[in-house]
C-alpha positions as CSV (number, residue, x, y, z in Angstrom):
1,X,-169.8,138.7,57.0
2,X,-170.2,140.5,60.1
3,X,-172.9,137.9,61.2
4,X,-170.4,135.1,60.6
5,X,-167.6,137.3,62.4
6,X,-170.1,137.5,65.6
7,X,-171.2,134.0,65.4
8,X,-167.4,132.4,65.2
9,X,-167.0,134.7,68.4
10,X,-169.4,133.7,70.3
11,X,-168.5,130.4,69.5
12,X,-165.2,130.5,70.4
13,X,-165.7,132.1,74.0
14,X,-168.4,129.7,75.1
15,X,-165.9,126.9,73.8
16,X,-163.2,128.6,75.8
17,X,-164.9,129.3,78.9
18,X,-166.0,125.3,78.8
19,X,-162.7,123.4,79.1
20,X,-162.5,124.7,82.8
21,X,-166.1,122.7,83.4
22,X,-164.7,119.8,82.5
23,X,-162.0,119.9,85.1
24,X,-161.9,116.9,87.5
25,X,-163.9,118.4,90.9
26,X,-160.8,117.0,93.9
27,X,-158.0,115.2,93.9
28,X,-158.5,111.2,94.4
29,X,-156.5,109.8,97.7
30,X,-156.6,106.3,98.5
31,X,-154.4,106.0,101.2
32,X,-152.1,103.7,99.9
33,X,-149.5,102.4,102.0
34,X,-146.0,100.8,102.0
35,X,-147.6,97.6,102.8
36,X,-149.7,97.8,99.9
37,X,-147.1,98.3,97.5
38,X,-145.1,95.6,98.8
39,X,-147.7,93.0,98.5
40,X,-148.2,94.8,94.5
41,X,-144.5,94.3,94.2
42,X,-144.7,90.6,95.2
43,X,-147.5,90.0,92.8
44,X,-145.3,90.9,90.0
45,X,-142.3,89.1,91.2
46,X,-144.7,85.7,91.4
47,X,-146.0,86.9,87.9
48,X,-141.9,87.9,86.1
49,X,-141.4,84.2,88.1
50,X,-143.5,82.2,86.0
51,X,-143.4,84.4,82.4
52,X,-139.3,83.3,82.6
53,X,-139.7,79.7,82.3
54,X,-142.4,79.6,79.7
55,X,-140.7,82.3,77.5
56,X,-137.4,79.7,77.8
57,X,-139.6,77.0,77.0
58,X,-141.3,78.9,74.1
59,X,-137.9,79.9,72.9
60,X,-136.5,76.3,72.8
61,X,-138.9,75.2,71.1
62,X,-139.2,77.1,68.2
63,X,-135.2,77.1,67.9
64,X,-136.1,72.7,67.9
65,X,-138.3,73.7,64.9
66,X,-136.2,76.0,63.2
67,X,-133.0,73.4,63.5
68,X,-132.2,71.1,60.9
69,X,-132.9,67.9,61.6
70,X,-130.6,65.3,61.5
71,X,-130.2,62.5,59.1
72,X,-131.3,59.4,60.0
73,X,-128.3,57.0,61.0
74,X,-128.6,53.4,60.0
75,X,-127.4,50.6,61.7
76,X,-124.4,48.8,60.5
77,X,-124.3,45.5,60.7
């Protein structure tokens, strides 16, 4: 038991004294600037622009599917 009590130990400190290894070395900078997020930010609005129209155009068409259709009218004569 006392082997089991000293292995579990061990075990535990080297486990514990091994998380701080794994720690990222710096912090990453990449010198982003305000002009760089406004181009990003008129990416998306190019992107949001053409998502609105196809979701409309999705939408209408599964609301033409899900209508009832109409009856057929015949001519009178």
């Amino acid at each position: 038991m006392k082997t089991m009590t000293k292995l579990i130990g061990t075990a535990a400190i080297l486990i514990g004294s091994a998380t701080s290894a794994l720690a990222a070395a710096g912090i990453r900078e990449d010198n982003s600037g305000i002009v760089v997020w406004v181009f990003l930010g008129f990416c998306a609005l190019i992107v949001v622009a053409q998502l609105l129209p196809a979701i409309m155009l999705m939408f209408g068409m599964v609301k033409g599917l899900a209508a009832n259709p109409e009856k057929a009218v015949e001519p009178t004569r």
